[in-house]
C-alpha positions as CSV (number, residue, x, y, z in Angstrom):
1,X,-4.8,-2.5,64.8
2,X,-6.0,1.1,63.5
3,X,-7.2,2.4,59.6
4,X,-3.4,3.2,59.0
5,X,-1.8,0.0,59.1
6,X,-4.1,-1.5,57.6
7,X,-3.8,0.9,54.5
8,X,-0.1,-0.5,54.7
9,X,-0.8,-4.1,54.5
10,X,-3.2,-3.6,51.2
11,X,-1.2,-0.6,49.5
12,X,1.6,-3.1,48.3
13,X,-0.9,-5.6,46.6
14,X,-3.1,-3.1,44.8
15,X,0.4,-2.3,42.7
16,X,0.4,-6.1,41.8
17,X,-3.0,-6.2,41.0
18,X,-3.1,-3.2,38.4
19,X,0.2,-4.6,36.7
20,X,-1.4,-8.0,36.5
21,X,-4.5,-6.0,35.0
22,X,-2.1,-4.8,32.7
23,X,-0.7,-8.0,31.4
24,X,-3.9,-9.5,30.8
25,X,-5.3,-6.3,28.8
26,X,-2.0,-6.6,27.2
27,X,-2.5,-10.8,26.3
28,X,-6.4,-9.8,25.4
29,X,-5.4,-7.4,23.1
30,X,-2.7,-9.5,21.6
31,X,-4.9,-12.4,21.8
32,X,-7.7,-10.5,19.8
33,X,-5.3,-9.3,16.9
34,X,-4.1,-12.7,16.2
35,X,-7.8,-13.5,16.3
36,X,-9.0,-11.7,13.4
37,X,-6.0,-12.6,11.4
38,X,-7.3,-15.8,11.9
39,X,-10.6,-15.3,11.1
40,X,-10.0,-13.1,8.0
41,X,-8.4,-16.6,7.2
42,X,-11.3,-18.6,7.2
43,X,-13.8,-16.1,6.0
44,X,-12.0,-15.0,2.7
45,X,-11.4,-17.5,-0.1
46,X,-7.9,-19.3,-0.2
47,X,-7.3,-17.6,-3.3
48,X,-7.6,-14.0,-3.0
49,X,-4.7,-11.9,-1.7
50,X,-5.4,-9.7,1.6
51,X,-4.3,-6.2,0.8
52,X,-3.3,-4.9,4.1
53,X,-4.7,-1.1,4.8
54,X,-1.0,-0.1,5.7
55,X,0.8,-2.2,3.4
56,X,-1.9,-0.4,0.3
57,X,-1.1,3.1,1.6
58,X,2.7,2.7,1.5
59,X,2.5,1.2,-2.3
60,X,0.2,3.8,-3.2
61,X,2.2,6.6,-1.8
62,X,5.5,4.6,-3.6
63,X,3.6,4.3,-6.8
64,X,2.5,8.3,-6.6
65,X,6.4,9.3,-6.2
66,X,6.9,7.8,-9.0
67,X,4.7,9.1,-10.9
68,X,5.7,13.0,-9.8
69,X,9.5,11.8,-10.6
70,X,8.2,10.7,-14.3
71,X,6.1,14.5,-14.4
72,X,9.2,16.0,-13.5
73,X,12.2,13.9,-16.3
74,X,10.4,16.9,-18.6
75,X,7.6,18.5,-18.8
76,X,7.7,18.2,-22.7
77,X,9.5,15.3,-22.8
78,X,12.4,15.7,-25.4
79,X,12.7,13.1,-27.7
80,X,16.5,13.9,-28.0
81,X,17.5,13.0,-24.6
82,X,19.3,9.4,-24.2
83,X,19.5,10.2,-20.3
84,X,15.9,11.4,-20.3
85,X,14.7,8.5,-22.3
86,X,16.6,5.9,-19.8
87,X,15.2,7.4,-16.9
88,X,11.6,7.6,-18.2
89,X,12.0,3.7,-18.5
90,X,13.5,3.1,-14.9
91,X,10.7,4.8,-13.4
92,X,8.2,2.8,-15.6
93,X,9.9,-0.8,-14.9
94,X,9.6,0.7,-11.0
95,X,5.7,1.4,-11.5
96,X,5.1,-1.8,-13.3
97,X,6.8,-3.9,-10.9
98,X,4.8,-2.7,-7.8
99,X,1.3,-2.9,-9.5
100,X,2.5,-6.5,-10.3
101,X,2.5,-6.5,-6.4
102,X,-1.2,-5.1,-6.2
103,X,-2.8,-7.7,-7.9
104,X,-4.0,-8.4,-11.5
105,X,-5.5,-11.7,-12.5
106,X,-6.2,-12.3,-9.1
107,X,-9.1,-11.5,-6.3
108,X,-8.2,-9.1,-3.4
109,X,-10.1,-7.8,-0.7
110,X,-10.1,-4.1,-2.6
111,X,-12.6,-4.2,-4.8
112,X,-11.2,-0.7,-6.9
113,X,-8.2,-2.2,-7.5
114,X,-9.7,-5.3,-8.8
115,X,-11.6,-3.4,-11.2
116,X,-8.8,-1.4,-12.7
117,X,-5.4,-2.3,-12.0
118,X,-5.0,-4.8,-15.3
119,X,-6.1,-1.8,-16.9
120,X,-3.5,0.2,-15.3
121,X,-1.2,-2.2,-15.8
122,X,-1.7,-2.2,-19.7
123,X,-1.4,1.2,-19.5
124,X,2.1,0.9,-18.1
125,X,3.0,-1.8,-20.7
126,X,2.1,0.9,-23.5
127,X,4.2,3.4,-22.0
128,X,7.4,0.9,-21.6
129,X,6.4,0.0,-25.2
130,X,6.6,3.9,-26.3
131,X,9.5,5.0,-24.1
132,X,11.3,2.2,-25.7
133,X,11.0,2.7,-28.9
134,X,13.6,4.6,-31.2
135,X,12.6,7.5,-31.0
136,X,10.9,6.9,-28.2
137,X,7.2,8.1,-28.1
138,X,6.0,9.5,-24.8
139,X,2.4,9.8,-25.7
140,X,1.0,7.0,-23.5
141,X,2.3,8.8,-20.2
142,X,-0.3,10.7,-19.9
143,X,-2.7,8.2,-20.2
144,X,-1.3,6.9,-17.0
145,X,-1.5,10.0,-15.1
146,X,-5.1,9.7,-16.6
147,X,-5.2,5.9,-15.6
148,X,-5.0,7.3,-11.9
149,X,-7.5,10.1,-11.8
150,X,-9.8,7.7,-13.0
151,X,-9.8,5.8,-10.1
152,X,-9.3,8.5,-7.1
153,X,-11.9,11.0,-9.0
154,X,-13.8,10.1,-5.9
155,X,-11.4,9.2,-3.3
156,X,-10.0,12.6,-2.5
């Protein structure tokens, strides 16, 4: 038997060897993701509520739409607007309703957001409280824009 053939006898199982590499980098991998969900399980209190990294960056960037789409009802926000005064107050129930979603009264694993979102959260109660009143007063909306500088002063 020469060098050739026997290239041809151990060609066809070197295929089967990387794919099975393959599937067990693939089950590791898997293996190791559910892993530190897991752990985070055990090594954070039953209590707090895990923030995932993606999951903050998507209600952050839905919480910073909003507030460009309250900037731009009016930049001098008319008090004579019905309209105006309706929309203010959609976006506002939209804001509060996702910071209820970031926590308040509770622990998380983001320590900035623990210290200031009830904060931010009364600030957003002020602002429903103003836009809704007759005629509405749209003085605490820039506290909220003033609510979020406070807390990204040093994150950009």
């Amino acid at each position: 038997m020469n060098h050739k053939s026997l290239d041809r006898t151990i060609s066809p199982n070197r295929g089967g060897n990387n794919n099975l590499r393959l599937l067990f980098i693939a089950l590791l991998c898997t293996a190791l993701v559910f892993g530190c969900a897991q752990i985070r399980k055990v090594t954070y209190p039953k209590d707090i509520v895990y923030l995932e990294r993606k999951e903050l960056r998507s209600k952050m960037a839905l919480l910073n739409f909003y507030m460009r789409q309250l900037d731009q009802v009016s930049p001098y926000y008319s008090i004579d607007s019905v309209d105006e005064q309706q929309r203010i107050l959609n976006l506002l129930n939209k804001i509060n309703d996702l910071t209820a979603e970031l926590g308040g009264g509770v622990m998380t694993n983001h320590l900035v957001i623990d210290d200031h979102i009830d904060q931010f959260k009364s600030d957003v109660s002020v602002a429903i409280r103003g836009a809704s009143a007759n005629p509405p007063n749209y003085f605490a909306l820039g506290r909220l824009v003033g609510s979020c500088t406070g807390c990204h002063q040093y994150r950009d």
